[in-house]
C-alpha positions in Angstrom: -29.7 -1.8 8.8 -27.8 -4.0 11.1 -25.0 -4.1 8.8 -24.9 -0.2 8.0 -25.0 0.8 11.8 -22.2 -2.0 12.3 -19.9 -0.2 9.8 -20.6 3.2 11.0 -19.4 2.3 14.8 -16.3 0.7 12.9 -15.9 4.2 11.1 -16.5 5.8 14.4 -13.5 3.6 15.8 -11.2 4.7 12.7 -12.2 8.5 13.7 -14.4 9.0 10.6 -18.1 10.0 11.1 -20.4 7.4 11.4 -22.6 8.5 8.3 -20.0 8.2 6.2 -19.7 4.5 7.7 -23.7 4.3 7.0 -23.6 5.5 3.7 -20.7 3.3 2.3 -22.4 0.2 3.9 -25.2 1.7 1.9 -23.1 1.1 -1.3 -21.4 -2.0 -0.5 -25.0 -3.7 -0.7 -27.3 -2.3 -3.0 -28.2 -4.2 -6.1 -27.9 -1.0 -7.7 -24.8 0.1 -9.7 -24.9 3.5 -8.0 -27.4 5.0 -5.9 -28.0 9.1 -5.8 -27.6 11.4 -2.7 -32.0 11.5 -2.1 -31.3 7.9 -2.7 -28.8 7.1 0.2 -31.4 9.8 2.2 -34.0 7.5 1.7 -32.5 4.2 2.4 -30.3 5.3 5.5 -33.1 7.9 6.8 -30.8 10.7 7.2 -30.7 14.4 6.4 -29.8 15.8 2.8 -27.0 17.7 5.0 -25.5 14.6 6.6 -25.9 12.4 3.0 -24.1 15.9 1.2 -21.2 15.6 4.2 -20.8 11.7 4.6 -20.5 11.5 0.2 -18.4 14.3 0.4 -16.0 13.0 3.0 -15.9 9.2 1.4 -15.2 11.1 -2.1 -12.2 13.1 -0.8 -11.1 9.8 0.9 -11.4 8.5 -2.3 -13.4 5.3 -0.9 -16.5 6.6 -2.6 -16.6 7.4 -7.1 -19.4 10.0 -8.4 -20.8 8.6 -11.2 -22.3 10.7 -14.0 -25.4 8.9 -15.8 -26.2 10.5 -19.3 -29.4 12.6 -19.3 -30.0 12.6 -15.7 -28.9 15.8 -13.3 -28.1 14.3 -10.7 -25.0 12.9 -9.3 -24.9 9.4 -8.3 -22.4 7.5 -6.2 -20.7 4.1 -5.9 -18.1 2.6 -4.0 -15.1 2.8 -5.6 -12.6 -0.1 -7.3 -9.9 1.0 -4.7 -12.0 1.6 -2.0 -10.4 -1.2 0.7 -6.7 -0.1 -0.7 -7.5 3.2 0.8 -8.9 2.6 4.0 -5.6 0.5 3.9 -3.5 2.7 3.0 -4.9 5.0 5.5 -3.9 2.6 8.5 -0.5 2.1 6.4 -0.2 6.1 6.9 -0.4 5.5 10.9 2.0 3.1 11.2 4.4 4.8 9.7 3.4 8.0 12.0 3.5 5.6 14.6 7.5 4.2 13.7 8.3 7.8 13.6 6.9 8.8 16.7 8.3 6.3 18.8 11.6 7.0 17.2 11.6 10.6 17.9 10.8 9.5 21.7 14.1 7.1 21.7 16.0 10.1 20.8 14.5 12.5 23.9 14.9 9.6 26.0 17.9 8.0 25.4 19.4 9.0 28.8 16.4 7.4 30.6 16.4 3.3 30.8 13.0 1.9 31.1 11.7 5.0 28.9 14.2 4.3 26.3 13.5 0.3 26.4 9.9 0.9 25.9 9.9 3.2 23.3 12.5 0.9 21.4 10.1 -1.8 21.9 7.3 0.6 20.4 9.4 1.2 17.4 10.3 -1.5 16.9 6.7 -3.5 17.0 5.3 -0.3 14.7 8.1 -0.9 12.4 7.7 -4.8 11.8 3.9 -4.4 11.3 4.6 -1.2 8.8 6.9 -3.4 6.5 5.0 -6.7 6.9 1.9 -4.8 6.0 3.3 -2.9 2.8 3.9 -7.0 1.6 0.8 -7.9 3.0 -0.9 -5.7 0.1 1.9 -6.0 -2.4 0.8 -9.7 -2.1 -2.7 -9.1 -2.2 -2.3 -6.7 -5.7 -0.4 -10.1 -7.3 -2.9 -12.8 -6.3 -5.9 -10.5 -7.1 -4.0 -9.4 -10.5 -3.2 -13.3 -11.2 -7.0 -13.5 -10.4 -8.5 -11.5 -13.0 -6.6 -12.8 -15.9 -7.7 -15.8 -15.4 -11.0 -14.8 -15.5 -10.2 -12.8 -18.5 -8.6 -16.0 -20.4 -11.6 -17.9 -19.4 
């Protein structure tokens, strides 16, 4: 439980709802290959109406895969291959937003020193992380790739 309520304050940080950080912890650790919505009700002690929100937000996010078992209703749910890539990509996003922002500030400020300085700085700081961190996960999609066909040759 420590762990779940641990990811949902991180969630919380990222601006996502903390259920949604309490239901993928849920996922991360189960011994199951998928877990259903009454489930992740059971396990997290939460509401049908906050499990149905948190699975639908983490699906759309695309952190989150419904899974389909033959002869069975209901839907199930597991964390998804791609999950981290995602939450990733999503801080990717910001950075970029952030670059931008800071650039658009240079431009209404250029007649203003200090103003103009910092907001360079800004830029500049956003734009060094936002390339860095596009090679950071390039890198990351080789060494894993190189990873698994070894495995696979093995």
């Amino acid at each position: 439980m420590r762990f779940a309520e641990d990811v949902s304050l991180l969630f919380e940080v990222w601006g996502l709802p903390p259920m949604a950080g309490r239901v993928w912890a849920a996922l991360l650790v189960t011994d199951q290959p998928h877990l259903s919505a009454a489930d992740l009700q059971e396990q997290i002690g939460a509401s049908a109406g906050s499990i149905s929100a948190a699975v639908t937000t983490l699906t759309r996010m695309g952190i989150i895969d419904r899974v389909w078992v033959p002869g069975d209703r209901r839907s199930y749910y597991a964390t998804s291959t791609a999950a981290l890539e995602h939450l990733l990509e999503r801080k990717a996003e910001a950075l970029t937003q952030m670059v931008a922002l800071a650039e658009r500030g240079v431009e209404s400020f250029s007649d203003v020193d200090p103003a103009k300085a910092r907001l360079e700085e800004m830029r500049d700081f956003y734009a060094w992380f936002d390339r860095e961190f596009d090679a950071l996960i390039e890198q990351w999609r080789a060494e894993h790739r190189m990873e698994q066909e070894r495995e696979d040759s093995s």
